[in-house]
N, C-alpha and C positions, 0 to 999 in steps of 0.2 A: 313890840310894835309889829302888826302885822304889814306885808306888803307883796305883790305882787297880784297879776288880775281874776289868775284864777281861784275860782272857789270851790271848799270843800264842803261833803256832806254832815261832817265832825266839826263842831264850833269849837273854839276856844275863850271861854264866857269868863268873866272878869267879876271877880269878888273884893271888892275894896277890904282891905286889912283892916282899916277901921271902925267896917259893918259888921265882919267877920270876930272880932275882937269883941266886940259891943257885949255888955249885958240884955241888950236889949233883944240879941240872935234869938230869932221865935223861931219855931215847932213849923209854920209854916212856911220858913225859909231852910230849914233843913229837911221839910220835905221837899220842896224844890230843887235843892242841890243832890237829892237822891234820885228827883225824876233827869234832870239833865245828865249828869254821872251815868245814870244804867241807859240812858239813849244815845250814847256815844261819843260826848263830846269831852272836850278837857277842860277840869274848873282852875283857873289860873287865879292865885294871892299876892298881887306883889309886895313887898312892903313885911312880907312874914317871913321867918327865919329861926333855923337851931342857932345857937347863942354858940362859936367857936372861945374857947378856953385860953389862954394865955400860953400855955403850955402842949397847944394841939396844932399851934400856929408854923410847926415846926415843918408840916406836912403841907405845908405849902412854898418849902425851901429849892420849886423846881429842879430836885437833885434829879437824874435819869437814875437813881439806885431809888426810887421810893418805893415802883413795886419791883416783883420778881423776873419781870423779862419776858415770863410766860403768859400770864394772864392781864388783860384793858386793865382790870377793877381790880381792888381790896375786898374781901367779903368774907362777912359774919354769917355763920348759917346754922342757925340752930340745929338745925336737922342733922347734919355730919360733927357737931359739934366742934367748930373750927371755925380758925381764918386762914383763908387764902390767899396768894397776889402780893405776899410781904415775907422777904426771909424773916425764917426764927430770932434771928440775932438781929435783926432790922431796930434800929432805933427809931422805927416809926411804927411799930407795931403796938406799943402799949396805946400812943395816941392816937394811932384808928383805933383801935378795937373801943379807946373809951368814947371818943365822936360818935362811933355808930352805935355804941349801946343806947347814949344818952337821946340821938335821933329814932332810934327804934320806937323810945318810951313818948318822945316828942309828938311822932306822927300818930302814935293808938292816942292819945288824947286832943290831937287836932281830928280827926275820924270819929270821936264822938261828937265836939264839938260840932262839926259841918254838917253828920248825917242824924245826929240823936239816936236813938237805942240800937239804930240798925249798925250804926257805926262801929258799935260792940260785939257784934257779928263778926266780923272782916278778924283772920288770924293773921299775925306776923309772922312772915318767912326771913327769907336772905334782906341781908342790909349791906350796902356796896358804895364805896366811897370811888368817887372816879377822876382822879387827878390828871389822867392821861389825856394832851389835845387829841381832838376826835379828827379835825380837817389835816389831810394829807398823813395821818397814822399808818405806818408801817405796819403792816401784818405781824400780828405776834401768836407765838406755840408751835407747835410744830404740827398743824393740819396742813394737808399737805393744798396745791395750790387749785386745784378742782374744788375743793368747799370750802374755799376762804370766802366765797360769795356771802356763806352763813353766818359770819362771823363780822358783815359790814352794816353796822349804824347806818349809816350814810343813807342805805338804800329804802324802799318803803315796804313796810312788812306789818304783819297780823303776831304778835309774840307766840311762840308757844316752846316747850320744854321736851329737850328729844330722852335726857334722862328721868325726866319729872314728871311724868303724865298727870293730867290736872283730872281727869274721867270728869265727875258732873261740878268742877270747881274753876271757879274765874281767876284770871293775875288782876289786880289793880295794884298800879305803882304810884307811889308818893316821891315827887321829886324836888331836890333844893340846891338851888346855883348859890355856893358860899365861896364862889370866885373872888377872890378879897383886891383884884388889880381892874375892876371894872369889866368884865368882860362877859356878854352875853353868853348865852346859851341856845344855839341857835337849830329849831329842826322845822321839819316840814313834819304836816297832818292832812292828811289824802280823806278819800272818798267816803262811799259807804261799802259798808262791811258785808252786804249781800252782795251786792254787785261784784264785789272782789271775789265771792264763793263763784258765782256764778261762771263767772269768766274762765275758770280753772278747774271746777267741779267736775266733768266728764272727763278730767285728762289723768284722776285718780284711780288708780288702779287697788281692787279689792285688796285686802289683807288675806293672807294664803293661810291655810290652817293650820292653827296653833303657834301661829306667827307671833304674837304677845309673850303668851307664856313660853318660847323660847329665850326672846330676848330679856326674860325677868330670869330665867335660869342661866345666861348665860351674864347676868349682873350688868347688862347693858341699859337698862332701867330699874331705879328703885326699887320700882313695883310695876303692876300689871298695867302696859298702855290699854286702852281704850281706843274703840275705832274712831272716835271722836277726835284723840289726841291722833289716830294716824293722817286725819283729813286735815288735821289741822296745819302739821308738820310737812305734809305735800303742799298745800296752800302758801306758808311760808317759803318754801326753794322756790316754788314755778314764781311766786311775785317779786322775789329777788334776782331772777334771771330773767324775767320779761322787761328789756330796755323798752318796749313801746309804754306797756304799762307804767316803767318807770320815767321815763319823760311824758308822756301825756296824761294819764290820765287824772282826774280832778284834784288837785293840793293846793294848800296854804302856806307859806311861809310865817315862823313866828321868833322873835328873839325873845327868850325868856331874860332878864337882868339878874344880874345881883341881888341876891335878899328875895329873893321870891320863890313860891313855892307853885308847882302845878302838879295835878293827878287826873289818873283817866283809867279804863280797862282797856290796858296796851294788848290784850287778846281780838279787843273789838275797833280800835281806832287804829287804824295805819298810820305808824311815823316812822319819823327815819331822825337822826341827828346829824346833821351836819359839822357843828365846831363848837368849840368849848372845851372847858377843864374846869376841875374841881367842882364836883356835882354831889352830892347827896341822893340814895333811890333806896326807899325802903316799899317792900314786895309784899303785898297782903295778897290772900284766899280769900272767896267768901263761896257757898255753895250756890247752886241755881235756886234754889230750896227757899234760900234767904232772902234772897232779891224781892222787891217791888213790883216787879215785871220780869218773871223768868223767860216770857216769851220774847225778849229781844237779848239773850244770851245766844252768842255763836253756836254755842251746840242744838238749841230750838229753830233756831236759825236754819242751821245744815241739815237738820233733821226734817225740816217742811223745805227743803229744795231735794232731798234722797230718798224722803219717803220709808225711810229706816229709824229705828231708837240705835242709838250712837252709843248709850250704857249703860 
């Protein structure tokens, strides 16, 4: 239920479960959901949900041992091959790891379902179970307290990956409140996504040479950032330390419920989360390449305000 008076650039547009579900879902409503999707907004199902197990139910035993203390999330990642955010010995482990395998396989076939062939595009990445309340959370890990700022939901930010350089590749996150005690999911969705470049854009300072492939030798990124990912990564800190930006400038407020699922390109929609627990969020790529409109991808985007190719 949305509320409050100001309005944002980024809609949050509503897909009935039961339209969505239909035999009847045509070729020209999943082109539609592919045109609203890459123009910035968030497509919200309520009413749709991964099916929780009888035996996964355990993981909602609000114990303070569920994760490890260090990390918000639980997360599967293919990529490291592992999970995180749960001792070894955790008797909660076998039951996320099978939650989010089964939600991994769930959202690649709601993702053709919505977009149709393009949908088949999009790779799955990390899959993150998030049992932790987000309103009044105590800092956790041991970042010391100068960049806790980057580690706050709360605030309103542009996603981007300081180990994971995305170069010419999108985040879209698939998200599902499986809160089983009623209780929303509550974030805010701000502006538009040039306006936010713009705002902070001269206040980035060039990348010094051979600055990437440093940090790839010195194992501080996977692989080789991208000046794309370094604007992107400055754009993220100055918007999470501008309190003007963060109280005024244009947002929505929305609660997501129980049983509902919403997705967006949290690289291009600002949001922040406010409160909630026990969340579902499975993290697809898709390249600029693939898209419908690559010209309203962040990096086309930054590229025709700097007048530079970004990678």
């Amino acid at each position: 239920r949305p509320f409050g008076k100001r309005q944002a650039m980024s809609r949050i547009i509503e897909i009935p479960s039961a339209r969505f579900s239909s035999p009847a879902w045509t070729a020209q409503e999943q082109a539609s959901a592919v045109e609203q999707l890459e123009g910035s907004n968030v497509l919200f199902i309520p009413g749709l949900s991964v099916p929780v197990h009888e035996d996964e139910r355990i993981l909602f035993s609000q114990d303070a041992a569920l994760t490890d203390g260090v990390q918000k999330n639980i997360t599967l990642d293919p990529y490291l091959k592992k999970t995180s955010g749960v001792a070894k010995d955790s008797p909660y482990r076998s039951a996320a790891e099978a939650l989010m395998t089964r939600y991994r396989a769930q959202t690649e076939a709601w993702l053709v379902r919505l977009l149709g062939d393009v949908g088949g595009k999009y790779q799955a990445q990390r899959t993150t179970f998030r049992p932790v309340e987000i309103r009044n959370r105590k800092a956790l890990g041991k970042v010391g307290d100068s960049k806790q700022f980057r580690f706050d939901d709360t605030l309103l930010h542009a996603d981007a990956f300081k180990r994971r350089p995305m170069v010419k590749r999108r985040i879209l996150r698939v998200f599902n409140n499986i809160n089983p005690f009623g209780e929303t999911r509550q974030w805010k969705v701000g502006g538009d996504f040039a306006d936010y470049a713009k705002r902070y854009i001269g206040k980035i300072r060039q990348p010094l040479p051979g600055e990437f492939a440093a940090l790839n030798l010195m194992h501080l990124t996977h692989w080789k950032r991208s000046h794309y990912d370094h604007i992107m990564l400055h754009l993220h800190d100055l918007g999470k330390l501008d309190r003007d930006f963060q109280d005024n400038s244009p947002q929505t407020l929305f609660e997501f419920p129980p049983n509902s699922v919403w997705l967006c390109f949290t690289d291009s929609v600002l949001h922040a989360a406010l409160a909630g627990r026990y969340a579902l969020e499975q993290t697809f790529e898709i390249t600029i390449d693939d898209m419908a409109h690559p010209e309203k991808s962040p990096q086309r985007i930054l590229e025709s305000l700097t007048g530079q190719q970004l990678c």
